[in-house]
C-alpha positions as CSV (number, residue, x, y, z in Angstrom):
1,X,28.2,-40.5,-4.4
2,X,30.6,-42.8,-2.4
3,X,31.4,-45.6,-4.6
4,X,33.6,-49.0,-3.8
5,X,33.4,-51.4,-6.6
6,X,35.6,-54.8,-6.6
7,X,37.1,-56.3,-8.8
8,X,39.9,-59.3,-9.5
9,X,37.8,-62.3,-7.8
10,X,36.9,-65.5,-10.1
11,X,38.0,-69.3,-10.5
12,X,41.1,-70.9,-9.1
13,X,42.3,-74.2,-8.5
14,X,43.7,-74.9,-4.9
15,X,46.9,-74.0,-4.2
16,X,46.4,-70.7,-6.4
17,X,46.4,-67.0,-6.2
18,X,44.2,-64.3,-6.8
19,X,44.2,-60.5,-6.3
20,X,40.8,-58.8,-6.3
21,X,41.3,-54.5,-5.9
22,X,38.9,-52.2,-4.7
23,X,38.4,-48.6,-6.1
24,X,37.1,-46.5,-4.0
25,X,35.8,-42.8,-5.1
26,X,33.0,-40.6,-3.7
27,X,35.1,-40.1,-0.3
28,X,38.6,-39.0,1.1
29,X,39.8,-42.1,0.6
30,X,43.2,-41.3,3.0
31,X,41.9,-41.2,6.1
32,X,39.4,-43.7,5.7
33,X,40.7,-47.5,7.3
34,X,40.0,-49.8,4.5
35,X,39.1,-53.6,5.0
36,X,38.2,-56.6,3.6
37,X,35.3,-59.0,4.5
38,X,33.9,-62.2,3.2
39,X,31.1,-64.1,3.3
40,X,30.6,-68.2,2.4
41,X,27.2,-69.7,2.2
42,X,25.6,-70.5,5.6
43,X,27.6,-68.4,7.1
44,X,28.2,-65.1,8.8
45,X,30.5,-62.6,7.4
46,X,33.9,-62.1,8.6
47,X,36.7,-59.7,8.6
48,X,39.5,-61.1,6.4
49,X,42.0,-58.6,6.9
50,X,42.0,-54.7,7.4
51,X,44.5,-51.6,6.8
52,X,45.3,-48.2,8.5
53,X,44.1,-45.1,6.8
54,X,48.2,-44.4,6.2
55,X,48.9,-47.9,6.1
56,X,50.9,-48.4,8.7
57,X,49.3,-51.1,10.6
58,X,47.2,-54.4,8.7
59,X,45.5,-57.0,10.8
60,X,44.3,-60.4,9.8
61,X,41.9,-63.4,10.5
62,X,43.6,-66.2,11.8
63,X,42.1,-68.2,9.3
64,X,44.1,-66.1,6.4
65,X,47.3,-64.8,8.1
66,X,50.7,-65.8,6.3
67,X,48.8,-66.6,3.3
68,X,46.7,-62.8,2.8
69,X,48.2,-59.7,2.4
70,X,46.4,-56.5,2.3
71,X,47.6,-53.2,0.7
72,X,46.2,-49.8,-0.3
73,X,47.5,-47.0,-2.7
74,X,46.5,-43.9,-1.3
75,X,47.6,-41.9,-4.7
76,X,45.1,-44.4,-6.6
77,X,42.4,-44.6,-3.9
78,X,42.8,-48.0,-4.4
79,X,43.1,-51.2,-1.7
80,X,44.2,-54.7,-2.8
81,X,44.2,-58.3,-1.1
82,X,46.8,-60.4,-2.7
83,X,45.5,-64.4,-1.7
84,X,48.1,-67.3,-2.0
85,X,47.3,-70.8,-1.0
86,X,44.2,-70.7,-1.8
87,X,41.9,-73.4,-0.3
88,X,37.9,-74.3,-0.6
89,X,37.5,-73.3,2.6
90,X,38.9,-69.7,1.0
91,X,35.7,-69.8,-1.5
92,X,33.0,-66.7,-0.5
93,X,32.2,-63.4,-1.8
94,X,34.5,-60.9,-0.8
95,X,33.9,-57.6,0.4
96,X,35.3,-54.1,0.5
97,X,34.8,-52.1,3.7
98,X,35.4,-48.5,4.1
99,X,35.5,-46.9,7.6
100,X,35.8,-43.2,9.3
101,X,35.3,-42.0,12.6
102,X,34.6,-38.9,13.1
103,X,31.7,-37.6,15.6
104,X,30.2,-40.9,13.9
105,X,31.0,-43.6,12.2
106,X,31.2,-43.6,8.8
107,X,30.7,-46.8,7.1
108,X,30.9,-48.3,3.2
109,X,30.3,-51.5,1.4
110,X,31.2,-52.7,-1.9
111,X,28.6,-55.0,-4.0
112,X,31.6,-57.9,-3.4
113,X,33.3,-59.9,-5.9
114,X,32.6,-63.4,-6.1
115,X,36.1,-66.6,-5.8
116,X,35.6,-70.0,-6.0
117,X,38.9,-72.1,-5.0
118,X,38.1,-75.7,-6.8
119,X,39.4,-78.0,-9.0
């Protein structure tokens, strides 16, 4: 049973920091590209940043980049997004997004951890 459960969101003032992790089990987690998604009321979900299966090569919104950073731990099966600057406009549930291409495409979802930038 292919699992990815978040974890890490909550509360935080503007101008703050988070960093929700993903644990991922159920799957080979090394050649899978990881990525993270998010989704604000109203509106549609988008990709916030994504990562390699070896980790070589991230990509970001343009809405996040210098501020986001993604990572992964391949040892752990494990992917983080550290979040600095945080503004309102930051405030959605956040995703984790698992992906394999083999003769298909092999796709995951976590349930999505919830951060709320406010004062």
């Amino acid at each position: 049973q292919v699992q990815l459960v978040e974890s890490g969101g909550g509360l935080v003032q503007p101008g703050g920091s988070l960093r929700p992790s993903c644990a991922v089990s159920g799957l080979v987690f090394s050649v899978h590209d990881m990525s993270w998604y998010r989704q604000a009321p109203g509106k549609e979900r988008e990709l916030v940043a994504s990562i390699t299966s070896s980790g070589n090569s991230t990509n970001y919104g343009d809405s996040v980049k210098g501020r986001f950073t993604i990572s992964r731990d391949n040892a752990k099966n494990t992917v983080a997004l550290q979040m600095n600057s945080l503004n309102s406009e930051d405030t959605a549930v956040y995703y984790c997004h698992g992906r394999h291409v083999v003769y298909t495409i092999l796709e995951y979802w976590g349930r999505g951890t919830q951060v709320t930038v406010s004062s």
